[in-house]
VODRENRO-183431 format. One record per residue (C-alpha): x, y, z; residue number from 1. Coordinates in Angstrom, 2 decimals, padded with zeros to 5 digits. Example, Ala and Ser with C-alpha at 12.3 -4.5 7.8 and 13.67 -1.06 7.14 Angstrom:
2
+---------+---------+---------+-----+
:    east :   north :      up :   i :
+---------+---------+---------+-----+
:  012.30 : -004.50 :  007.80 :   1 :
:  013.67 : -001.06 :  007.14 :   2 :
+---------+---------+---------+-----+
END
This chain:
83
+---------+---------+---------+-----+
:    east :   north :      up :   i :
+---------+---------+---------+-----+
:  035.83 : -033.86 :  045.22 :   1 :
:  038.21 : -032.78 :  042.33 :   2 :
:  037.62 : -031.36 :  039.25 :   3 :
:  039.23 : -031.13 :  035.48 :   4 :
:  039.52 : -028.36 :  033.46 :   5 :
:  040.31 : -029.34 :  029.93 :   6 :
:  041.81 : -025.97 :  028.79 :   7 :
:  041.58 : -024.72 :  025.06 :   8 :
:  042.21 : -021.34 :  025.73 :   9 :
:  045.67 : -019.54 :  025.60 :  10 :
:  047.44 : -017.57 :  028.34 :  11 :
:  046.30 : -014.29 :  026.03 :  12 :
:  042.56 : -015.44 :  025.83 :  13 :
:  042.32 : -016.15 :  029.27 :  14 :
:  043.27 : -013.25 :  030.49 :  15 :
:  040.90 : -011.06 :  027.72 :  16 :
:  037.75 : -013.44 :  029.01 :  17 :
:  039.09 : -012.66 :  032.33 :  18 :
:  039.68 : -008.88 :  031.57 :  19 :
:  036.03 : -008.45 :  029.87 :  20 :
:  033.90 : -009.81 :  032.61 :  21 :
:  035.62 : -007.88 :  035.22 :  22 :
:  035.23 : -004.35 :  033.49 :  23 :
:  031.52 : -005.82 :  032.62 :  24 :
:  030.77 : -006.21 :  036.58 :  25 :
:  033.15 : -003.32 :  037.33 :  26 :
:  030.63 : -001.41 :  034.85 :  27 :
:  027.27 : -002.32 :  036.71 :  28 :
:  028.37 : -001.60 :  039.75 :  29 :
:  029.39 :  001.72 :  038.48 :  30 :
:  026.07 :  002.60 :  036.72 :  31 :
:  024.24 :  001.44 :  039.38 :  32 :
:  025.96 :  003.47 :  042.12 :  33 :
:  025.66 :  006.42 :  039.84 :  34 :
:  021.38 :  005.86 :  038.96 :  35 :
:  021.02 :  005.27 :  042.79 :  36 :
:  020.15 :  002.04 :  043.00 :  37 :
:  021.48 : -000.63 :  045.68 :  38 :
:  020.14 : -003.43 :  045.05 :  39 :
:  021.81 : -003.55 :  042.04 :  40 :
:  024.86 : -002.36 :  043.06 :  41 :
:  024.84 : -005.27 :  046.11 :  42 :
:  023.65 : -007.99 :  043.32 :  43 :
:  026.36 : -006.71 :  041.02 :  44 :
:  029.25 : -006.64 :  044.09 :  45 :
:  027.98 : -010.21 :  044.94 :  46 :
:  028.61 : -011.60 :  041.42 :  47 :
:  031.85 : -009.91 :  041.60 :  48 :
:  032.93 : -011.46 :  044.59 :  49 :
:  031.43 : -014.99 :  043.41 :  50 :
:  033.10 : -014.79 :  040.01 :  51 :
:  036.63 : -014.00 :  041.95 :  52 :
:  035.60 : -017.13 :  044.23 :  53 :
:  035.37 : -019.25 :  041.55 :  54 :
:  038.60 : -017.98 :  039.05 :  55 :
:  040.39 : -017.73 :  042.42 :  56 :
:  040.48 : -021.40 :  043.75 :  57 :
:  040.81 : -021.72 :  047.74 :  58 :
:  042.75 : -025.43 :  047.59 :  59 :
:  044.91 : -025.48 :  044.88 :  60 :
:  045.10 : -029.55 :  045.06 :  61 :
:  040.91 : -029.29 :  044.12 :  62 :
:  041.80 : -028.10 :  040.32 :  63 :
:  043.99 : -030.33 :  038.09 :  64 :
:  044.08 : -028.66 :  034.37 :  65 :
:  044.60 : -030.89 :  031.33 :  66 :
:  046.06 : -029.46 :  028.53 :  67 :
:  045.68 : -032.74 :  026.05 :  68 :
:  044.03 : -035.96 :  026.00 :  69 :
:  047.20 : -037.61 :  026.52 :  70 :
:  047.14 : -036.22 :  029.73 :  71 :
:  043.53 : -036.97 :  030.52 :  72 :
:  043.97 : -040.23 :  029.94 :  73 :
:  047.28 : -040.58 :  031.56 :  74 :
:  045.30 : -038.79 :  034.55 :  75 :
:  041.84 : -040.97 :  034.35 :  76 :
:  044.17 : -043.94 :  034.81 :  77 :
:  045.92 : -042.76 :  037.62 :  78 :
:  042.35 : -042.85 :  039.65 :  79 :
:  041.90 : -045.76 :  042.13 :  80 :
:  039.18 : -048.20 :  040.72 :  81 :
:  035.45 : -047.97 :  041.62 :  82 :
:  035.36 : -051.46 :  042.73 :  83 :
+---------+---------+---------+-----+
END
């Protein structure tokens, strides 16, 4: 299976989106280790870890980013017909 990212976002953005969600987990896993409460702080870890699974691909071959639709439809042509 592949997938296609069709990226609008800078380098800059990226990494502030990227930034913002990790301080945001970072932050319940804090609070909740503080207010004594793990399952929150397990539920919280877990998203962590699943959010780094997914920015984080395994096979880099899986993930082909297209940066225009020049080169979406220079990809989409590139595919082997259905038929």
């Amino acid at each position: 299976m592949k997938y296609v990212i069709y990226e609008r976002e800078t380098a800059l953005e990226s990494i502030a989106s990227d930034a913002v969600t990790f301080l945001g987990l970072t932050f319940c896993i804090w609070f909740s280790d503080k207010m004594g409460g793990a399952f929150w702080t397990i539920m919280s870890a877990a998203m962590l870890f699943i959010w780094l699974g997914v920015k984080i691909p395994m096979e880099k071959d899986r993930v082909k980013k297209l940066k225009s639709k020049e080169e979406a439809v220079e990809w989409v042509k590139s595919l082997p017909d259905d038929t």
